[in-house]
C-alpha positions as CSV (number, residue, x, y, z in Angstrom):
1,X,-21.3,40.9,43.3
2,X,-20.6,44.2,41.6
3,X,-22.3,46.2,43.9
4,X,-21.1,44.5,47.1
5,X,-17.5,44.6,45.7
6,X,-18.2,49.0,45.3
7,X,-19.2,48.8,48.9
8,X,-16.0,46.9,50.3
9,X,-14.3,49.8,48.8
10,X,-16.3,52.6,50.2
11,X,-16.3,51.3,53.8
12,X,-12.4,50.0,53.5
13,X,-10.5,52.7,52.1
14,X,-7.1,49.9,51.9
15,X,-8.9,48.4,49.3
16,X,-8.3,49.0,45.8
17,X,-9.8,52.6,44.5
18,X,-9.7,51.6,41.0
19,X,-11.7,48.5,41.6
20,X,-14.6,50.3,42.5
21,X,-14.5,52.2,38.9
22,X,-13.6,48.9,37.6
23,X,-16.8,47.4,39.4
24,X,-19.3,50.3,38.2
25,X,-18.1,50.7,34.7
26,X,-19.1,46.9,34.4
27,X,-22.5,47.3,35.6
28,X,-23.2,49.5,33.2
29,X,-21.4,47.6,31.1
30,X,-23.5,44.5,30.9
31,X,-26.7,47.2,31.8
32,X,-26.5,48.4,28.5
33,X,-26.2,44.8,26.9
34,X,-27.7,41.9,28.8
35,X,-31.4,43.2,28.8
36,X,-31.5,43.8,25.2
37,X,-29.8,40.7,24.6
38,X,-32.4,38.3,26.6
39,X,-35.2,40.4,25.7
40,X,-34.3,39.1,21.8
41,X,-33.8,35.7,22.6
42,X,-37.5,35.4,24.6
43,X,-39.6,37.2,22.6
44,X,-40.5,37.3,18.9
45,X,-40.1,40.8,18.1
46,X,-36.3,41.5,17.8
47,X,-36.6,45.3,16.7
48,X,-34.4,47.8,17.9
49,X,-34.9,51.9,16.3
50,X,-32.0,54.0,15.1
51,X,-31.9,55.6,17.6
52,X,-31.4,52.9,20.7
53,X,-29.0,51.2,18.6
54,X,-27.0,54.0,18.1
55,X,-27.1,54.6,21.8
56,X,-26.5,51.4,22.5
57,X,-23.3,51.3,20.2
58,X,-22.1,54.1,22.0
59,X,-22.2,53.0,25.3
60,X,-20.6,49.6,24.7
61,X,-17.7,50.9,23.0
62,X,-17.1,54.4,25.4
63,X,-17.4,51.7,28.1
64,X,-15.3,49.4,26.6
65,X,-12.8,52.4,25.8
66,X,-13.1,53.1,29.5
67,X,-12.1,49.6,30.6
68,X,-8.7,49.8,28.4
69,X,-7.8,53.4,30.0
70,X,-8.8,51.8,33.6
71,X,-6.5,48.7,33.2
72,X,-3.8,50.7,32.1
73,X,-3.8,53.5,35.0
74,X,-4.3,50.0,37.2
75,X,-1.4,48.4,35.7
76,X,0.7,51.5,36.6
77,X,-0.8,52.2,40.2
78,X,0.4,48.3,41.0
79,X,4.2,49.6,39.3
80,X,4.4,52.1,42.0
81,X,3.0,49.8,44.9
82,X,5.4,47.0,44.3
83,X,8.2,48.9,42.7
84,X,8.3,52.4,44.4
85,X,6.4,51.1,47.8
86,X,8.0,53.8,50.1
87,X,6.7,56.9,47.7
88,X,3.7,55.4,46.9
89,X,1.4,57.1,49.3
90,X,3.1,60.5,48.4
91,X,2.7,59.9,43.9
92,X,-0.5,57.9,43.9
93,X,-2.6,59.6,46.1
94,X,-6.5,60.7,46.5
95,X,-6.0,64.0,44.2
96,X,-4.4,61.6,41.3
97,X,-6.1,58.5,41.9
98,X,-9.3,61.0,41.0
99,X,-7.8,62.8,38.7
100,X,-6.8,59.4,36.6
101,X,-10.3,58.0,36.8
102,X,-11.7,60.8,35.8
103,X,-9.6,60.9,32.7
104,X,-10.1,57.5,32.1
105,X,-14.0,58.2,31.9
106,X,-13.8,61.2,29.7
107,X,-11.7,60.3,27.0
108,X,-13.4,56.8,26.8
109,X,-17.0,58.4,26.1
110,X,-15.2,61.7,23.9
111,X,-13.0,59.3,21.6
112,X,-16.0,56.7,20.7
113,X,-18.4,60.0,19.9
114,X,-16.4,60.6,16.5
115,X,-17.4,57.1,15.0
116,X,-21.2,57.5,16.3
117,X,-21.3,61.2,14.5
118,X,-19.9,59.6,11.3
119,X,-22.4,56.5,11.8
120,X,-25.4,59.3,11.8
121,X,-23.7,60.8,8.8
122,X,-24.4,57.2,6.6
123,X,-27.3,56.2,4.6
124,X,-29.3,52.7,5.2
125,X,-31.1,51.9,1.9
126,X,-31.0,48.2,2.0
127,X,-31.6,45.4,4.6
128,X,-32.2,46.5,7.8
129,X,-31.0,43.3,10.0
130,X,-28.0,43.6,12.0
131,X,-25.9,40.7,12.4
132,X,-25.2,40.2,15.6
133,X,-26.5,40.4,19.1
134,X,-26.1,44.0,19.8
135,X,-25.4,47.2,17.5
136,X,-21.5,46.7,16.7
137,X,-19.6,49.2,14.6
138,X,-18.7,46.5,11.8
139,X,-22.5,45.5,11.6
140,X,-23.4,49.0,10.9
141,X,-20.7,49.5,8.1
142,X,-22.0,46.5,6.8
143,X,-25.6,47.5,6.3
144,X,-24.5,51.2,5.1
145,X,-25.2,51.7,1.0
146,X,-22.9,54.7,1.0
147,X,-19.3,54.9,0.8
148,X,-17.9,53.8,4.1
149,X,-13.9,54.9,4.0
150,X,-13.9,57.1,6.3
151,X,-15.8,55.9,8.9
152,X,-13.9,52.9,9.1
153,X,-10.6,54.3,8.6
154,X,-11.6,56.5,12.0
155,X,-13.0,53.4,13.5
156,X,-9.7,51.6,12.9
157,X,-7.3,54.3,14.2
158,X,-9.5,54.9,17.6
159,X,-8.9,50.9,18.2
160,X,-5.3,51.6,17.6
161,X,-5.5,54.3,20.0
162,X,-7.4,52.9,22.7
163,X,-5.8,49.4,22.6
164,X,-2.1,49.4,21.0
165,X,-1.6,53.0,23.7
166,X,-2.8,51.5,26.3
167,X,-1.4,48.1,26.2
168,X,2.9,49.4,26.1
169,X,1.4,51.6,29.6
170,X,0.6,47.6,31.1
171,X,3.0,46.4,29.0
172,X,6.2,48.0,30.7
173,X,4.6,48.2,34.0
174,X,4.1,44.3,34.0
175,X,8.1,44.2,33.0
176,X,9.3,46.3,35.7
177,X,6.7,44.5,38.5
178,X,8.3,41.1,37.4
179,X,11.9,42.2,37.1
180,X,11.0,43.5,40.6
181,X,9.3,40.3,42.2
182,X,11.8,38.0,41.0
183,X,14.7,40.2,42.9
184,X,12.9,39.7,46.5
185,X,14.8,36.8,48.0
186,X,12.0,35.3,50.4
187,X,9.6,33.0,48.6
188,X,6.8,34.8,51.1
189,X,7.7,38.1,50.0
190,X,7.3,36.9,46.0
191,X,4.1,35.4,46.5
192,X,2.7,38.4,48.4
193,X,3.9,40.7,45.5
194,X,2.3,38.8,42.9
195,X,-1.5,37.9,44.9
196,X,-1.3,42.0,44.7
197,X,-1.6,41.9,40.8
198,X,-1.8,38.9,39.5
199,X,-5.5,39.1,39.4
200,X,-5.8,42.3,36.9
201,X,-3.1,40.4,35.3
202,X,-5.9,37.8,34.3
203,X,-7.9,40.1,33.8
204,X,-5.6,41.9,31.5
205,X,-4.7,38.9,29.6
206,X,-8.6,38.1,28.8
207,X,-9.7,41.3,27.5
208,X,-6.4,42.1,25.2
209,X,-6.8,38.8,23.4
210,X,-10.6,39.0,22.7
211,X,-10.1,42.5,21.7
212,X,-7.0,42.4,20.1
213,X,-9.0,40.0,17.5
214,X,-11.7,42.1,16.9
215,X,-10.2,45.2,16.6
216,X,-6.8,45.5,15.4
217,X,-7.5,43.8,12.1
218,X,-9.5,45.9,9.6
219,X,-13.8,45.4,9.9
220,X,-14.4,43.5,6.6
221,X,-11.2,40.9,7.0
222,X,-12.7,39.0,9.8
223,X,-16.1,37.1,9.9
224,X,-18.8,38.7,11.4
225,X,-19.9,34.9,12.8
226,X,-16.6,34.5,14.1
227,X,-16.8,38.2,15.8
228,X,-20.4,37.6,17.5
229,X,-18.6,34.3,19.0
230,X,-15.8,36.7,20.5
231,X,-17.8,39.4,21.6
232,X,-20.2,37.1,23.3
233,X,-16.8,36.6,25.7
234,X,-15.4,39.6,25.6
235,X,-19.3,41.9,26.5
236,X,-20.7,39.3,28.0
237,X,-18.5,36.3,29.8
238,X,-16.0,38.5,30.5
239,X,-17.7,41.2,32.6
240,X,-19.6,38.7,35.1
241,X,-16.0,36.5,35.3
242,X,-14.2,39.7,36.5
243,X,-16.0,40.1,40.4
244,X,-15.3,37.1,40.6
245,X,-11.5,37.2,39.5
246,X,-11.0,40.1,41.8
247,X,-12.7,38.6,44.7
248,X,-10.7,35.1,44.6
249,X,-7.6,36.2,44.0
250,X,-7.8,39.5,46.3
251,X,-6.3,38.5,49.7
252,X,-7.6,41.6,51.0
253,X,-11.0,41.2,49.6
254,X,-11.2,37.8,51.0
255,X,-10.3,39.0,54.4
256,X,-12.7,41.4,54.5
257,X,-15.3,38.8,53.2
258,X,-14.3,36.1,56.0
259,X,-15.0,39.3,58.6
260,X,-18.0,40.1,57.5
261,X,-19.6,36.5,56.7
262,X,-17.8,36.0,60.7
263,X,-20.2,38.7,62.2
264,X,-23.6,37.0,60.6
């Protein structure tokens, strides 16, 4: 689904451009988590070394990261298209649009390489089980025998960062997009407006409130059961819902389906 959405975009260029980083951060995403996860579940040995766990722990959360900074730039690319329609071509166009997603990518993977450098910087002298279904942050800190302050204190703040920065960016566009909507007289014209956003607006919605959870509140105050249950929606349920969001809410995606399906 990921893929074919990624190939709607390349051959329609109408189509969203931030969909299609949307699209293949999420195959990675669930690349770098899936496998592992089944291969656990079906087989006896459930081992992971250091060194895949840490790489795995990086690449969720830089991807994860990512996702924030993409939903943000997304929330503000549908502000110009219903709010400043006549200049959007002119602000929003191939050199930003690039120039955003490349931003987005960057400072996703740079910000989560603090908190992996600190993690290498701890010392594991006790029980070597993680308790979870994938190297998360808190499950490291837990197993550490050293004196974790500052790793979580880093930890903490980039959650702030990523999540509490990027959420007044959709936060203020959303405001603006509804103020906007609600002053179009025709009912049409409303319902058009909002089929052009509502679905990252789900979207949105799903990922803020998983993570908000997990992340805002410090590591050791929350339950590490109650966490896996969360993450197994927000790494897992989430990603494979969000084609599928996009697609059925996507006027223009449907269309484009509809044609192609037409010509088999």
């Amino acid at each position: 689904m990921k893929v074919t959405i990624i190939s709607l975009v390349g051959t329609h260029r109408r189509l969203h451009y931030f969909l299609c980083n949307l699209s293949f951060l999420e195959i990675w995403f669930t690349t770098t988590n899936i496998p592992k996860t089944l291969t656990n579940l079906m087989s006896q040995s459930k081992t992971i070394s250091f060194l895949s766990c840490l790489q795995q722990m990086y690449f969720i959360f830089s991807l994860s990261c990512t996702e924030f900074l993409l939903l943000a730039i997304m929330a503000y690319d549908h502000y110009l298209a219903i709010c400043h329609l006549l200049s959007y071509s002119s602000i929003m166009n191939s050199t930003l649009s690039t120039q955003l997603a490349i931003g987005s990518w960057v400072g996703g993977f740079l910000i989560i390489s603090v908190p992996a450098f600190l993690i290498t910087r701890l010392s594991f002298c006790g029980p070597t089980v993680i308790n979870h279904f994938f190297c998360d942050i808190d499950s490291w800190l837990e197993l550490s025998c050293t004196d974790t302050r500052l790793s979580e204190m880093v930890y903490t703040t980039i959650c702030f960062i990523v999540i509490l920065d990027s959420c007044p960016v959709t936060l203020v566009s959303y405001i603006y997009i509804i103020s906007t909507i609600l002053r179009i007289l025709s009912a049409q014209g409303q319902k058009k407006a909002f089929s052009t956003c509502s679905a990252h607006l789900t979207v949105v919605v799903i990922l803020y409130s998983s993570a908000i959870f997990l992340y805002v509140e410090p590591s050791k105050q929350n339950s590490l059961d109650m966490n896996k249950i969360v993450c197994v929606f927000n790494t897992i349920v989430t990603p494979l819902l969000n084609p599928f969001i996009y697609t059925l809410r996507n006027k223009e995606v449907k269309d484009i389906w509809r044609k192609a399906f037409s010509r088999i």
